[in-house]
C-alpha positions, 0 to 999 in steps of 0.5 A: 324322576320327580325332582326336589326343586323349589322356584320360588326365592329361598328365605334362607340363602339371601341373608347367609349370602350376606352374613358371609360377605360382610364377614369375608369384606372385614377378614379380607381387608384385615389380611390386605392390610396386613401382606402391605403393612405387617408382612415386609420381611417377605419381600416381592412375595407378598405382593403375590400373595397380595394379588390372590387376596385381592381377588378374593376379596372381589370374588366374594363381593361379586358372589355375595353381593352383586350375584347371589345365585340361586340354583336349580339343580339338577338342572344346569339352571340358575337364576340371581337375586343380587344387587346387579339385577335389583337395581340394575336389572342384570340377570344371569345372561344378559345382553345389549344388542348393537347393530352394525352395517346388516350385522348384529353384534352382541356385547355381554354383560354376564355374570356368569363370565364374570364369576368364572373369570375371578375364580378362574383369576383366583386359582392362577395368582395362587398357582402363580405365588406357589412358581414364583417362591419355587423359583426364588428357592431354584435361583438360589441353588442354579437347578430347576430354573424356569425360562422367563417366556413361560413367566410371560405365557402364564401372564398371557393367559390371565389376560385372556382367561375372561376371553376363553371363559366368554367364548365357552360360556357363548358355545354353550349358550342358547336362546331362552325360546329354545330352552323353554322349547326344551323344557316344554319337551323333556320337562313339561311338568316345570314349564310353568315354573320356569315361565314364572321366573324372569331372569332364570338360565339354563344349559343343555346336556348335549354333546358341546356341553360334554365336550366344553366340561371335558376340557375344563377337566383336563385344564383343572386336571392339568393345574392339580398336577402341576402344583403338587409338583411344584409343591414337593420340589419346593420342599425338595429344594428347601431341604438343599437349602437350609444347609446353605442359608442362615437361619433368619432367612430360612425362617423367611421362606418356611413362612412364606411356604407355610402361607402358601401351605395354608392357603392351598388347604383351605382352597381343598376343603371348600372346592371340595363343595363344588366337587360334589356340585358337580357330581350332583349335577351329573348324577341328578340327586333328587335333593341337588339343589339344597345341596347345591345351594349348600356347596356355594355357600361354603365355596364363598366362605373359602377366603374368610376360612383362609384370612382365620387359617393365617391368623392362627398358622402363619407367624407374621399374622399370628404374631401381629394378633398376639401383640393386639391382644397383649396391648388390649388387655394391657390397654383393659387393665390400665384402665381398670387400675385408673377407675379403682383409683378414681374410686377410691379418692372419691370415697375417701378424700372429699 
């Protein structure tokens, strides 16, 4: 089947790439500055919530300034065009060669570790906000109280996530004769497209490819599972709660729950995108890579759909817009008296 693949830049993806990055830069700057000024009833929760916005807001940077990928699907293959390989020259995979004694040692810079490391990192602190709201409610009712080891475990493997996510991407890889070897023998019609491009990769549908997806399917599987759990005992336990506590601090944590309600909801419609990426991939549309490109433009806006997502359903941010609009347009109409009275003693006192 002949597929639909352009190889030569998109005039489109470029600029939607920085639109949405100057947008996602100013919103989640606005929501940072607002969990440390704004959102001090909260507690140590906020900082929590803090860290997932915080890598957010690199997430997008990485992805819509210093990345920009460029996809080729449905061929697992990409190439990028941002900042990193404008000024710099670091394409997708890339990596400075040492040696040592007879050894050769290879240390990546990659763009794909780093981009699956924050989004990785990203998943991990929003999971990591829903345990630790669970545990604060559970310490409160003496039930359902996690051992501090698993606190540690789960700090651990942010620590070595970028690690795994090097390893994996490592297996998987091959060197960029082989794939044009590939590409010569199962593809030969796109040989002389993929020879043009500089800094393009591309990943074999083997049998260590299927097993490294099959794992992070688990993996994800496994995250899915657990928070719907901590979801629903959260509420569970909330309902114990409310006739224990007083209202002032009830309202305390239904606002944070509802932060966290929102932020997760937001995250379902725009990793849904990728969702379908990956089925694109699989099924190998003819069309996957507009679709493609479509789906990661949409996963990029996720935290600027989040930052509106808490201005409009979270009370701290909500109240804090309503105060800034009531002092503007007070603000405007203050001034609008003044300049009619300005007016009016010019006319008619000389």
């Amino acid at each position: 089947m002949q597929y639909n693949i352009d190889f030569t830049e998109p005039y489109w993806i470029v600029p939607c790439y920085h639109v949405i990055g100057i947008i996602s830069f100013f919103l989640n700057s606005l929501g940072i500055y607002m969990l440390i000024f704004q959102c001090k009833k909260l507690g140590t929760f906020r900082f929590y919530l803090l860290a997932y916005l915080s890598m957010c807001f690199l997430t997008d940077i990485h992805f819509t300034f210093l990345m920009q990928a460029v996809p080729l699907f449905p061929f697992v293959a990409g190439y990028v065009v941002g900042i990193l390989y404008e000024w710099l020259g670091v394409s997708l995979y890339y990596s400075v060669v040492s040696f040592r004694r007879t050894e050769v040692i290879e240390f990546i810079f990659d763009l794909q570790i780093m981009g699956f490391s924050f989004v990785s990192l990203q998943l991990q602190f929003l999971l990591m906000t829903f345990i630790q709201k669970h545990q604060t409610i559970a310490i409160i009712l003496k039930t359902h109280v996690l051992p501090k080891f698993l606190f540690f475990a789960h700090y651990l493997l942010c620590l070595i996530t970028p690690l795994l996510i090097t390893l994996g991407i490592n297996i998987v890889h091959i060197q960029k004769e082989e794939q044009l070897r590939y590409i010569a023998e199962f593809y030969p019609e796109y040989l002389p497209n993929f020879q043009q491009l500089s800094n393009f990769e591309l990943y074999i549908k083997n049998y260590i490819y299927v097993i490294m997806a099959t794992v992070l399917i688990i993996f994800l599987s496994g995250g899915c599972l657990l928070l719907g759990y901590i979801i629903t005992d959260i509420f569970r336990l909330l309902s114990v709660l409310k006739l224990q506590i007083s209202p002032g601090t009830l309202k305390k944590h239904e606002d944070a729950i509802r932060s966290l309600i929102v932020q997760i909801s937001t995250i379902i419609l725009c990793v849904s995108p990728l969702s379908l990426l990956m089925v694109s991939i699989l099924w190998e549309f003819r069309n996957a890579q507009l679709l493609s490109s479509i789906c990661l433009l949409l996963f990029t806006a996720h935290s600027s759909i989040n930052i509106i997502s808490l201005f409009l359903f979270f009370p701290p941010f909500r109240e804090f817009a309503s105060k800034y609009m009531r002092c503007m347009r007070k603000r405007r109409v203050t001034t609008e008296v003044r300049g009619s009275a300005a007016l009016f003693l010019k006319i008619f006192i000389p």
